[in-house]
C-alpha positions as CSV (number, residue, x, y, z in Angstrom):
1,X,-6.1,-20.2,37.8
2,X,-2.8,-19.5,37.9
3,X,-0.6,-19.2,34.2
4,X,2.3,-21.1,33.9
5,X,6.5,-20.2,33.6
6,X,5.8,-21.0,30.1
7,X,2.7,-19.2,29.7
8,X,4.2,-16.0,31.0
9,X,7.4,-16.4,28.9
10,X,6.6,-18.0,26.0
11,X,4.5,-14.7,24.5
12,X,7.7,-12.7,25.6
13,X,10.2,-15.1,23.9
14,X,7.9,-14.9,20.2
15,X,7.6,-10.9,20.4
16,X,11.3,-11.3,20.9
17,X,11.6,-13.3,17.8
18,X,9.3,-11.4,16.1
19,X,11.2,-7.9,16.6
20,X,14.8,-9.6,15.9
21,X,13.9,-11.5,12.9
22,X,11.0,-8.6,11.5
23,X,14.3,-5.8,10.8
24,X,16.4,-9.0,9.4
25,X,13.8,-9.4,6.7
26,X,13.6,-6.4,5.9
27,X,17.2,-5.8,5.4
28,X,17.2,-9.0,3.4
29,X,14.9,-7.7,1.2
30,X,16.6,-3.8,0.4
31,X,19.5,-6.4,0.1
32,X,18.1,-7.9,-3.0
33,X,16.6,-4.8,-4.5
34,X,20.2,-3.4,-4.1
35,X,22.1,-6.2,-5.7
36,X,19.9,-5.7,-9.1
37,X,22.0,-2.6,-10.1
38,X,24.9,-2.7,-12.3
39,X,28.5,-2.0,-10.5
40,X,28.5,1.7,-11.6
41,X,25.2,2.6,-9.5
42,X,26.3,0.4,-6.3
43,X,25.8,3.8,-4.6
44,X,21.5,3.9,-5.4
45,X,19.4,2.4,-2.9
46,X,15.7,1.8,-2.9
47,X,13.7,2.9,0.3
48,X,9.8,3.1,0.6
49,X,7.4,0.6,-0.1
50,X,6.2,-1.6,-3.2
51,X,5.0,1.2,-5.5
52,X,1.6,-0.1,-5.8
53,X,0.6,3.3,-5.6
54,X,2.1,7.0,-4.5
55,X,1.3,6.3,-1.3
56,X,3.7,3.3,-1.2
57,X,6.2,4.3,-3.5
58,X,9.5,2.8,-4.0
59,X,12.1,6.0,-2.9
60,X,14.9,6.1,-5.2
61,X,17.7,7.6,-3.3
62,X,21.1,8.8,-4.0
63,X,20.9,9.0,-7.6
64,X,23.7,11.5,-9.3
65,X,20.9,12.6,-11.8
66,X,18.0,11.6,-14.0
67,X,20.0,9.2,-16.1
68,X,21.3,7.2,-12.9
69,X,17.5,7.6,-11.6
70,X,15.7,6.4,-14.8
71,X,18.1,3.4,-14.9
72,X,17.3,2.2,-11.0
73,X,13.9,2.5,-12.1
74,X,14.7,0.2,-14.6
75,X,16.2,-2.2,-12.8
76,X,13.8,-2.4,-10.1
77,X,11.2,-2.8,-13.0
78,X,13.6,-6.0,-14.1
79,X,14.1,-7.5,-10.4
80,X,10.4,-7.3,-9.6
81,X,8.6,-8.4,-12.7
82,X,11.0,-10.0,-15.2
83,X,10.8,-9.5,-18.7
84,X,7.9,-6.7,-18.6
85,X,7.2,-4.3,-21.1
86,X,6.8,-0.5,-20.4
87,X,3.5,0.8,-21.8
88,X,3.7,4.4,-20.3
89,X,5.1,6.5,-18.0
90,X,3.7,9.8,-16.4
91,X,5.4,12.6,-14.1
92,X,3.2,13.9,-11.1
93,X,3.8,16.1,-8.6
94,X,2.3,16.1,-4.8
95,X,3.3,18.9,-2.7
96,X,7.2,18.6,-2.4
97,X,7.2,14.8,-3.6
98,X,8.0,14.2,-7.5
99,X,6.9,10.6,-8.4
100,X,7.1,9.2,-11.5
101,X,4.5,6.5,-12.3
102,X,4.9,3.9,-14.4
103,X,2.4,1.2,-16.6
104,X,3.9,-2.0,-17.2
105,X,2.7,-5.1,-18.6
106,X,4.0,-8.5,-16.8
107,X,4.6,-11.7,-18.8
108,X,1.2,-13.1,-17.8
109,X,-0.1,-10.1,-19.6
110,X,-1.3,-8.0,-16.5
111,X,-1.0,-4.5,-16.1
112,X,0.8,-3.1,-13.7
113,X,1.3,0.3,-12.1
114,X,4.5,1.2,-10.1
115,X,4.9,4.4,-8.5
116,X,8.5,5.6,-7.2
117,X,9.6,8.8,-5.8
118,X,11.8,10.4,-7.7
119,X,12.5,13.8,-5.7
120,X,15.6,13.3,-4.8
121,X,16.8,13.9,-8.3
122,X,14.4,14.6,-10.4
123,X,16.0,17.9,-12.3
124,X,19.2,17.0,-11.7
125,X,21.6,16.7,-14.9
């Protein structure tokens, strides 16, 4: 049995789709992650994952120092779960990687805890 034109091309066309539109989501979303820091730290970004755990941590990257890193922390606490409440925080080390875990507490009274790697500049003053 012989396939089809469209058989043959339509698999070709939606991998195509797939692997434009896959990058522009992703963009879309370091896009929104960006825009939740104030003016004066427009030069953070966020790389990484969701910080579920240390394996997917959120990467904080160009941060001046520890104040500029704490405070991207913070906001990406504020974009991601709204109007939680920090109920501890821990600094761990793993080989070369620096992560600093945090325990939150989301509105619907979950806890949470977010990992982000903080190498970069941890230490830094």
């Amino acid at each position: 049995m012989r396939r089809s034109l469209i058989g043959n091309v339509l698999p070709l066309l939606l991998l195509a789709l797939m692997v434009g539109v896959m990058p522009a989501w992703a963009g879309e979303a370091a896009n929104a992650a960006q825009s939740v820091l104030p003016k004066s730290l427009s030069h953070v970004s966020f790389a990484g994952a969701d910080g579920s755990s240390c394996k997917e941590a959120v990467v904080i990257r160009n941060a001046a120092n520890n104040v500029e890193g704490v405070a991207a922390e913070k906001a990406w606490i504020a974009w991601k779960y709204p109007n939680a409440k920090l109920k501890g925080q821990a600094v761990s080390g793993v080989g070369n990687k620096t992560f600093d875990t945090l325990e939150i507490e989301t509105t619907d009274g979950k806890s949470k805890t977010v990992c982000f790697d903080i190498t970069d500049f941890f230490g830094q003053w």
